[in-house]
VOMARNU-940415 format. One record per residue (C-alpha): residue number from 1; residue in three letters; x, y, z. Coordinates in steps of 0.2 Angstrom, whole numbers, plus 5000, padded with zeros to 4 digits. Example, Ala and Ser with C-alpha at 12.3 -4.5 7.8 and 13.67 -1.06 7.14 Angstrom:
(atom 1; 'ala'; (5062; 4978; 5039))
(atom 2; 'ser'; (5068; 4995; 5036))
END
This chain:
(atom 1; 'unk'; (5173; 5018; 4976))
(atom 2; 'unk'; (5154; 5023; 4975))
(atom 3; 'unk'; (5145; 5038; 4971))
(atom 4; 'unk'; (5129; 5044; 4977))
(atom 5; 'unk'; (5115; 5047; 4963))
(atom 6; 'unk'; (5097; 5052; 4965))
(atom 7; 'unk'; (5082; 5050; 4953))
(atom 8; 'unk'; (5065; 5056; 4955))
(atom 9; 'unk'; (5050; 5052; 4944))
(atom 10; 'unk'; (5033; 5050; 4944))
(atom 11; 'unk'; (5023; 5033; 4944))
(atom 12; 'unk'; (5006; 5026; 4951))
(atom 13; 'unk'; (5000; 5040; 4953))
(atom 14; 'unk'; (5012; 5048; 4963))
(atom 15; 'unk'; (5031; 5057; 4966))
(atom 16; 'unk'; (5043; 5045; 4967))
(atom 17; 'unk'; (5063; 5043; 4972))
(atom 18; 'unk'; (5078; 5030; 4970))
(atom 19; 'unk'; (5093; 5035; 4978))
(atom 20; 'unk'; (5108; 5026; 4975))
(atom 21; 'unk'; (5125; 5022; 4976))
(atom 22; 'unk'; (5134; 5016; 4960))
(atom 23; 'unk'; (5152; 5016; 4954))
(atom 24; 'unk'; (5150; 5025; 4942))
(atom 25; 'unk'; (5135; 5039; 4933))
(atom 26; 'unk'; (5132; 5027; 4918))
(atom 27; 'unk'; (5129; 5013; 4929))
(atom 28; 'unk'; (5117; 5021; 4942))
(atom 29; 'unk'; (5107; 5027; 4925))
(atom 30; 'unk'; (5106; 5011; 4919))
(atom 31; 'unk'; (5102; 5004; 4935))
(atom 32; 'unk'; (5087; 5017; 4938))
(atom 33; 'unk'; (5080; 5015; 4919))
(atom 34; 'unk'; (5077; 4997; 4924))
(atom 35; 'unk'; (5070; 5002; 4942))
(atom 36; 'unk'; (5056; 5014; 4931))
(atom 37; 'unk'; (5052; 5003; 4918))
(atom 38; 'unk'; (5048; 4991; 4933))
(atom 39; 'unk'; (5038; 5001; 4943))
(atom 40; 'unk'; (5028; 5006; 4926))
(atom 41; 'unk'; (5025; 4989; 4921))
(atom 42; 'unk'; (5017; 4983; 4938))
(atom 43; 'unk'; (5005; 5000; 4936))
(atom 44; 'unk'; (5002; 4994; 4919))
(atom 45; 'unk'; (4997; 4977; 4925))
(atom 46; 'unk'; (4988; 4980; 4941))
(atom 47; 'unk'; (4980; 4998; 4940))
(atom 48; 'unk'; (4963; 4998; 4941))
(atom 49; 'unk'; (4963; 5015; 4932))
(atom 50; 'unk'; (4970; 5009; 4914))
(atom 51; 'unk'; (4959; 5002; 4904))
(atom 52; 'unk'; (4972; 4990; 4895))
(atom 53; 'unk'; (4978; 4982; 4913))
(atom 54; 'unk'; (4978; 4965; 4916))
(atom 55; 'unk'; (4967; 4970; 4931))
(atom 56; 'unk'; (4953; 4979; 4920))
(atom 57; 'unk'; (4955; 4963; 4910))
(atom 58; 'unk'; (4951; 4951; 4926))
(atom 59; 'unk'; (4937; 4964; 4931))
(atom 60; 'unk'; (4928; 4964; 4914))
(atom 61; 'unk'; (4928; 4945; 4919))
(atom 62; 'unk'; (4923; 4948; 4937))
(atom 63; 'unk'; (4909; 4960; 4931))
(atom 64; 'unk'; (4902; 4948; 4917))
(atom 65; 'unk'; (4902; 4931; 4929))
(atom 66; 'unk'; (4916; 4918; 4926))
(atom 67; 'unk'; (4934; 4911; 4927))
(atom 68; 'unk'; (4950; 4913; 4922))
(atom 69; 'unk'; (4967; 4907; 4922))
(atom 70; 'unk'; (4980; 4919; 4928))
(atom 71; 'unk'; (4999; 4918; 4929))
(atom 72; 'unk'; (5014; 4916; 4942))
(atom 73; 'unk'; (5016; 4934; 4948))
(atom 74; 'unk'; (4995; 4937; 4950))
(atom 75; 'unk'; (4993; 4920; 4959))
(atom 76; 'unk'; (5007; 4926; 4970))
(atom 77; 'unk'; (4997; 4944; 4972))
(atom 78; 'unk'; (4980; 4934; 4974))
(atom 79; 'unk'; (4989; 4921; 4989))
(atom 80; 'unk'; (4996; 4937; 4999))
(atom 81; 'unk'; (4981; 4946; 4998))
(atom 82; 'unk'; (4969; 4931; 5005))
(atom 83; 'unk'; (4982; 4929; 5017))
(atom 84; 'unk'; (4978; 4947; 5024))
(atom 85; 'unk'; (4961; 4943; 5023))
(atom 86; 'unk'; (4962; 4929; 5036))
(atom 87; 'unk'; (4973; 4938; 5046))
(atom 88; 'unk'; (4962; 4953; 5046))
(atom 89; 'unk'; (4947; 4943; 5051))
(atom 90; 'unk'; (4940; 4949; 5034))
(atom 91; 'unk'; (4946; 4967; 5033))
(atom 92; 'unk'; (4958; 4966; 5022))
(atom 93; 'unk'; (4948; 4964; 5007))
(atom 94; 'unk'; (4953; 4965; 4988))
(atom 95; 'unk'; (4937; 4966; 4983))
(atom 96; 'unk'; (4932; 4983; 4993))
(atom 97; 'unk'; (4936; 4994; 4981))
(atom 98; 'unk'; (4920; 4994; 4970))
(atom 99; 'unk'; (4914; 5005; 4987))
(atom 100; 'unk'; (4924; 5019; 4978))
(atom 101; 'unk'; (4907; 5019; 4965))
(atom 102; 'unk'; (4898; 5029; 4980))
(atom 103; 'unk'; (4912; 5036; 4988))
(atom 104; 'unk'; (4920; 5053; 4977))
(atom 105; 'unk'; (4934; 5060; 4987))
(atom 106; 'unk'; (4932; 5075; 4976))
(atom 107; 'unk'; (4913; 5081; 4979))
(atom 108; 'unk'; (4915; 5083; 5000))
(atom 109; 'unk'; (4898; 5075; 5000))
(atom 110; 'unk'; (4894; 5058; 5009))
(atom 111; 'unk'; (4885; 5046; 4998))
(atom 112; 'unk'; (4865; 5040; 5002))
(atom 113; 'unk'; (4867; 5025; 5015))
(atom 114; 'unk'; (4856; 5016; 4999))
(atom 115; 'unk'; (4870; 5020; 4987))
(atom 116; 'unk'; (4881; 5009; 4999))
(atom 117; 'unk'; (4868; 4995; 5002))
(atom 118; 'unk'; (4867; 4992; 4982))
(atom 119; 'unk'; (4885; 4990; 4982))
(atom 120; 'unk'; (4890; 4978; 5000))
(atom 121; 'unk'; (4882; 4962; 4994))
(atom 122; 'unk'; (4898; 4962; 4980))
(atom 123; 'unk'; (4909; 4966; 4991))
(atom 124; 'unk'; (4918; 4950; 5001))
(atom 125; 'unk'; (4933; 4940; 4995))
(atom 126; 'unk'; (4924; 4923; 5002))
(atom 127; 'unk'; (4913; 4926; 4985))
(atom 128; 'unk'; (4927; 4922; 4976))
(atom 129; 'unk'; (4934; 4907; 4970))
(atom 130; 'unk'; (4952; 4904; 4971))
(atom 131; 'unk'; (4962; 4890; 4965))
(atom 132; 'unk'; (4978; 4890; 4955))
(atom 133; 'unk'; (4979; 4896; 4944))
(atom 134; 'unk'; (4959; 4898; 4940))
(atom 135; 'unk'; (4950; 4913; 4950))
(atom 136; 'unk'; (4931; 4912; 4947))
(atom 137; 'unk'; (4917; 4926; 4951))
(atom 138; 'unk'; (4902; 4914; 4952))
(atom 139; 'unk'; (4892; 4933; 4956))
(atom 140; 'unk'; (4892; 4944; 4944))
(atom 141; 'unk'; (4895; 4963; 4944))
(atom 142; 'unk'; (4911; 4962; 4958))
(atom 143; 'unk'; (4929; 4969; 4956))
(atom 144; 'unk'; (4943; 4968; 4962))
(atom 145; 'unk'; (4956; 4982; 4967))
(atom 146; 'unk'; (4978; 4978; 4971))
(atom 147; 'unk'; (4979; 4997; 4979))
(atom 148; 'unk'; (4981; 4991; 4995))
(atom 149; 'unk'; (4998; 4981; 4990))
(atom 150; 'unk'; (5003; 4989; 4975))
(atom 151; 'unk'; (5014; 5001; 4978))
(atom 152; 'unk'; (5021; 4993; 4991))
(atom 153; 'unk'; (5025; 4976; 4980))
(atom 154; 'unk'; (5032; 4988; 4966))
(atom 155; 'unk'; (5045; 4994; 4982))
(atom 156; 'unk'; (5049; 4976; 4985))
(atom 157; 'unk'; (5052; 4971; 4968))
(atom 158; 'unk'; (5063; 4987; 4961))
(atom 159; 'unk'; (5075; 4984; 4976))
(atom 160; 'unk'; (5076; 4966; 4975))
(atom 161; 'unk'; (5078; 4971; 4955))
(atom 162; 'unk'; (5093; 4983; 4962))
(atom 163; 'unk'; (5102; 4970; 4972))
(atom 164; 'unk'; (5104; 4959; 4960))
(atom 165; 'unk'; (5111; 4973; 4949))
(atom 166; 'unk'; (5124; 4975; 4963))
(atom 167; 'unk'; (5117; 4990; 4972))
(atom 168; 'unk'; (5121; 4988; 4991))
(atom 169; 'unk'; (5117; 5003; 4998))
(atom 170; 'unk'; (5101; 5012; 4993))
(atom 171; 'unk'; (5082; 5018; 4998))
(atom 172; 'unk'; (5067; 5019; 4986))
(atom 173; 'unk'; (5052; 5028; 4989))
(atom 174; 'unk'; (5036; 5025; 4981))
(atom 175; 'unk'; (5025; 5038; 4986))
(atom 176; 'unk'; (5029; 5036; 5005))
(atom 177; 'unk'; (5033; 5017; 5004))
(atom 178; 'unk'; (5051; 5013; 5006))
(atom 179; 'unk'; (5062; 5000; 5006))
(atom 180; 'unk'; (5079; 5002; 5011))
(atom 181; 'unk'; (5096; 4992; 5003))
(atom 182; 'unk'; (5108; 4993; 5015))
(atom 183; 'unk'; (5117; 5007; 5025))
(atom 184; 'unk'; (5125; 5021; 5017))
(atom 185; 'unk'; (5144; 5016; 5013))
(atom 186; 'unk'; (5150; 5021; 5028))
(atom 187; 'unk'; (5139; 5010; 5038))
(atom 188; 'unk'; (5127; 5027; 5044))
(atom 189; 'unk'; (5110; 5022; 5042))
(atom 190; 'unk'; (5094; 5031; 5032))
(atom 191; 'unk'; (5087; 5042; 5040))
(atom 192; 'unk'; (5067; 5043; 5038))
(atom 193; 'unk'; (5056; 5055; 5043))
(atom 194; 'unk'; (5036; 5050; 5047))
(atom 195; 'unk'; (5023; 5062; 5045))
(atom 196; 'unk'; (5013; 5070; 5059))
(atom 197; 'unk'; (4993; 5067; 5051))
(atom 198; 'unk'; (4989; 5084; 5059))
(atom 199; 'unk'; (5002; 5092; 5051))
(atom 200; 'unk'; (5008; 5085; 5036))
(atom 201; 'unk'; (5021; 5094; 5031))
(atom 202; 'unk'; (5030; 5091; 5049))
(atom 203; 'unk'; (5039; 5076; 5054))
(atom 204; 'unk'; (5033; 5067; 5069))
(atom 205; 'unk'; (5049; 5056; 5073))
(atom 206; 'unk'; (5063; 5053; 5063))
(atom 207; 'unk'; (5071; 5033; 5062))
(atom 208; 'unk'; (5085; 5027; 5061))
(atom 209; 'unk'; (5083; 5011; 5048))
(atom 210; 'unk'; (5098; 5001; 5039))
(atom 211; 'unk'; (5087; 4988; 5028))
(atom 212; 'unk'; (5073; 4983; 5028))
(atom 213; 'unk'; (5055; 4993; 5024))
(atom 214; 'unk'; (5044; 5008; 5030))
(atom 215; 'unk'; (5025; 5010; 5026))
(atom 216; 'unk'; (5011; 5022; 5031))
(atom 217; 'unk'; (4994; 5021; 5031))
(atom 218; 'unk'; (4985; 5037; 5035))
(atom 219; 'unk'; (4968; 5047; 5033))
(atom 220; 'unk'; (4977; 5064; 5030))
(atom 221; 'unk'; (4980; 5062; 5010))
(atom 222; 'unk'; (4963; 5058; 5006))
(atom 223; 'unk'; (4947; 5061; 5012))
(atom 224; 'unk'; (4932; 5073; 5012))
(atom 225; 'unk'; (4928; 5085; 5028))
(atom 226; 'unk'; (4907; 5086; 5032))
(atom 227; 'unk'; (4900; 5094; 5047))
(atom 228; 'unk'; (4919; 5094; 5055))
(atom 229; 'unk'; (4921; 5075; 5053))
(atom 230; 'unk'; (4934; 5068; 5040))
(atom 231; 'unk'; (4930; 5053; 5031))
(atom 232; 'unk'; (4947; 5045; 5022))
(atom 233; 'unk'; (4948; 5034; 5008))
(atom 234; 'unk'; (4951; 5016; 5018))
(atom 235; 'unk'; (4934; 5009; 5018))
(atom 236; 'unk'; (4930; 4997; 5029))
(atom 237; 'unk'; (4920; 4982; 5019))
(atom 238; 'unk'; (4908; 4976; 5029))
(atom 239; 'unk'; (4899; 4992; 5034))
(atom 240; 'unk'; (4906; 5003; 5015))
(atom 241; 'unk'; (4908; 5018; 5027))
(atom 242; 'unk'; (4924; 5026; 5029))
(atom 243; 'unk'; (4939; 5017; 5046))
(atom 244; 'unk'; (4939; 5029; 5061))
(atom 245; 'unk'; (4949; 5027; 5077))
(atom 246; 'unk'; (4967; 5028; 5071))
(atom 247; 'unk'; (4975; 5043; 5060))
(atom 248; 'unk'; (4990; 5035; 5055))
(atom 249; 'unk'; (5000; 5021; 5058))
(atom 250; 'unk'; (5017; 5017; 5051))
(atom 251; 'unk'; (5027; 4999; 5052))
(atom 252; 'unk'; (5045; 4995; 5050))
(atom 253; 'unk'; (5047; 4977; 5042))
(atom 254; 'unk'; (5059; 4968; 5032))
(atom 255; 'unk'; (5046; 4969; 5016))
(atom 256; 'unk'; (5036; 4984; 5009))
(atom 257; 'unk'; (5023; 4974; 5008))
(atom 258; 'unk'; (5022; 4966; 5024))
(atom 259; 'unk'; (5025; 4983; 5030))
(atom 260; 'unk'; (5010; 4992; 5021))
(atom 261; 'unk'; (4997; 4978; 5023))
(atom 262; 'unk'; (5000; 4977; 5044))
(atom 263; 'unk'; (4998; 4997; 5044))
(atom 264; 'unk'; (4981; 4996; 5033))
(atom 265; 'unk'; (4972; 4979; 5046))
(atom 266; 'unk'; (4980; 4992; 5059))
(atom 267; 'unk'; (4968; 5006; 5051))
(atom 268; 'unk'; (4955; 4996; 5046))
(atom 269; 'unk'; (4955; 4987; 5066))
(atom 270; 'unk'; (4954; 5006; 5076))
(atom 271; 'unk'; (4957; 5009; 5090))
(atom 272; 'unk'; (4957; 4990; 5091))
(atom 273; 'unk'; (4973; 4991; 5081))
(atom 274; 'unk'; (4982; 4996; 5093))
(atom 275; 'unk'; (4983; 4980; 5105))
(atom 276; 'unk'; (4984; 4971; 5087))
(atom 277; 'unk'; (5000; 4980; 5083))
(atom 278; 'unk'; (5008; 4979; 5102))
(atom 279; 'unk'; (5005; 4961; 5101))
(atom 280; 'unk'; (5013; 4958; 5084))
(atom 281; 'unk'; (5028; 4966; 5092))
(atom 282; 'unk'; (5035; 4974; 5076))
(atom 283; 'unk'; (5042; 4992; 5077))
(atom 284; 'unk'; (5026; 5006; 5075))
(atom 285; 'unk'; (5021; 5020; 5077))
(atom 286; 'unk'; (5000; 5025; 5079))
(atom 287; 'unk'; (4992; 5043; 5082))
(atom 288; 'unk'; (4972; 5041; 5083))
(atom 289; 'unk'; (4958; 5051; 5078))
(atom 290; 'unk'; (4960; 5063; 5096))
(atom 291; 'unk'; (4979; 5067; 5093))
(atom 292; 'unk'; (4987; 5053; 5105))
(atom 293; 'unk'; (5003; 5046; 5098))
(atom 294; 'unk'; (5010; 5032; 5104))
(atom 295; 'unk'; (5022; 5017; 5096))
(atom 296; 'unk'; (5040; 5007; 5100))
(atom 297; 'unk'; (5047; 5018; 5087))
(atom 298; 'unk'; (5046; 5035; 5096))
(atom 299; 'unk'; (5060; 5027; 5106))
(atom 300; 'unk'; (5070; 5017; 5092))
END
C-alpha cells in the first residue's frame, strides 16, 4: 500500500513540486528532505548568482586568465554541454551568458549595438580549453553560465536520487522541468499540461506521459517588449541579440536534460528548428513567433 504526498518548495529561483507515492508519511518526508537538500546543493554549486558557488569560483578563474582542475560531476556538466555545442553547430554555448552584462530584462530597454560588440569576442566555447579534468581560459575576462542545463540536471538527479530510495511512481517539477518516475499505482499515466506562450496561464495540450521527461523552452517568462517586439532572455551567441522564429517548444525525452537542451538548439535554430526537431523524431511540440502551433505531441 502506497500513499500519495505532495511537497512544494522553492529553489533556483523558482516554485518547485515532488509528488510522490511512499508507504508511509515518515518515509515520503524523508525521501523529499533528501530531494531538497539535493536540488539546493547543485544551485549552490552551479549558480552563477551566489558568490561562494563553485561556478563563481571557475569564473573568478575564467575572468583572471588561467586553469584549473575540476571534479567528476563538473567534467560530466562540461562534456554534455560541449556535446550541445557541436550538435548545435555552435549555438549552444556555455559561455553566452556574460551577454546578460548588456541585456537587463528589467529596464525594457535594448542595449547600444556597442555594448554588445565589447562583449562577443569573449563569448565562444572554442576559446576554451577543455581536457579532463583541467579547463583553461587562455583569454581573459570570459565566463561561463550552467543555466541552460541546470535545472534540468537537478530534475534528473532528484529522481534518480528517488529511485534508489524506492519511489516507483512519481513526478518532480523544477520550475516547468519535469521528470516523471513511473505511472501512478494503478498503471494511469501523469498527466501534464504545456503552456500556450500567448496565454500563459492556459494550457495548450495536455500529455499523457508514464516516465520519462518534459522540458520547455519559451520567450513568454522573460523578456522585454520595445516598439511592440519581444526580445526574450535566450541569446543567441554569435550575433548577442535576443532568438526569434519560435515562441515555445517543448520535448518529451527519457532525461530532463536531454529534454531541456533539444528544446533550447530548437529555439536558438528558429524557424529552422522546426525541420531540426521533425528530423530528430522525438515527440514536440513548437508554436512560433506568428501564433502557428504544430508538433507530434498535439496527437499523442
Amino acid at each position: 500500500m502506497t500513499y500519495f504526498f505532495s511537497f512544494p518548495f522553492f529553489a533556483m529561483g523558482t516554485e518547485c513540486l515532488l509528488h510522490l507515492y511512499a508507504p508511509s508519511q515518515a518515509v515520503a518526508h524523508e525521501i523529499a528532505q533528501a530531494v531538497m537538500t539535493e536540488v539546493i546543493r547543485i544551485e549552490q554549486r552551479y549558480s552563477r548568482f551566489l558568490p561562494d558557488s563553485l561556478l563563481s569560483e571557475i569564473n573568478f578563474t575564467a575572468k583572471q586568465g588561467g586553469k584549473l582542475e575540476v571534479d567528476e560531476e563538473t567534467a560530466g556538466l562540461l562534456d554534455y554541454a560541449y556535446a550541445c555545442h557541436r550538435k548545435s553547430a555552435g549555438l549552444f554555448d556555455i559561455t553566452a551568458g556574460i551577454l546578460y552584462q548588456a541585456w537587463d530584462f528589467s529596464s525594457n530597454a535594448l542595449p547600444n549595438q556597442s555594448q554588445i560588440d565589447a562583449l562577443l569576442p569573449r563569448v565562444g566555447l572554442k576559446k576554451i580549453l577543455w581536457k579532463r579534468p583541467f579547463l583553461q581560459f587562455p583569454m581573459h575576462g570570459m565566463s561561463l553560465d550552467f543555466g541552460g542545463i541546470g535545472k534540468e540536471y537537478a530534475a534528473d538527479r532528484v529522481a534518480d536520487l528517488c529511485i534508489s530510495n524506492g519511489i516507483e511512481h512519481g513526478l518532480v517539477d523544477l520550475g516547468g522541468d519535469i521528470r516523471i518516475i513511473g505511472p501512478h499505482p494503478d498503471g494511469s499515466p501523469w498527466r501534464v499540461g504545456i503552456r500556450d506562450p500567448a496565454q500563459p496561464e492556459t494550457t495548450m495540450v495536455v500529455i499523457d506521459v508514464t516516465n520519462g521527461a518534459i522540458a520547455t523552452s519559451g520567450d513568454y517568462e522573460r523578456y522585454i517588449e520595445v516598439a511592440g517586439n519581444r526580445y526574450c532572455h535566450i541569446l543567441n551567441p554569435i550575433s548577442g541579440w535576443p532568438v526569434g522564429g519560435l515562441s515555445s517548444v517543448s520535448v518529451v525525452a527519457e532525461r530532463c536534460m536531454v529534454a531541456g537542451s533539444i528544446a533550447t538548439i530548437a529555439m536558438l535554430k528558429g524557424q529552422e528548428g522546426i525541420a531540426w526537431l521533425e528530423s530528430l523524431g522525438v515527440p514536440h511540440v513548437w508554436v512560433d513567433d506568428a501564433g502557428r502551433r504544430a508538433g507530434n505531441l498535439f496527437s499523442a
